[in-house]
C-alpha angles and dihedrals in degrees: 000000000000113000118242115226104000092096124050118226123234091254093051087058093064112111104230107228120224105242121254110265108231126232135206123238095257088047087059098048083047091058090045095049083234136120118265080245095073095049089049083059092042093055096042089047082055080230087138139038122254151165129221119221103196102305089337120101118225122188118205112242079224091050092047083048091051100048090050090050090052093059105040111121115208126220125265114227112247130245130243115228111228084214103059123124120356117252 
């Protein structure tokens, strides 16, 4: 007779994710330090990801968070002249 409650069940294990808060428009360019201008190209250039709520435009906090990560440029390390300071 199986026990009831003593094993958890492979769906029980999931870990349930928090859902993505949904910014305006005018939240996003905030966070971009941008005008509203720039997301609404963003988002007619199809450049980010959205969702549309009826006629009003929501951008995902992941999908600001992925587009940031896309365009980070890392740093090059620099190199070194040979002929630097003098011995």
């Amino acid at each position: 007779m199986p026990s009831v409650g003593l094993h958890a069940t492979p769906a029980a294990k999931e870990v349930t994710r928090q859902p993505d808060r949904l910014l305006s428009v005018a939240d996003a360019a905030e966070r971009l330090g941008t005008g509203v201008r720039f997301i609404r190209r963003l988002v007619a250039e199809r450049r980010i990801r959205y969702v549309k709520v009826g006629k009003h435009v929501r951008i995902a906090e992941s999908a600001l968070a992925a587009y940031i990560e896309e365009r980070t440029v890392e740093p090059v390390p620099s190199r070194r002249s040979r002929y630097g300071k003098a011995a």
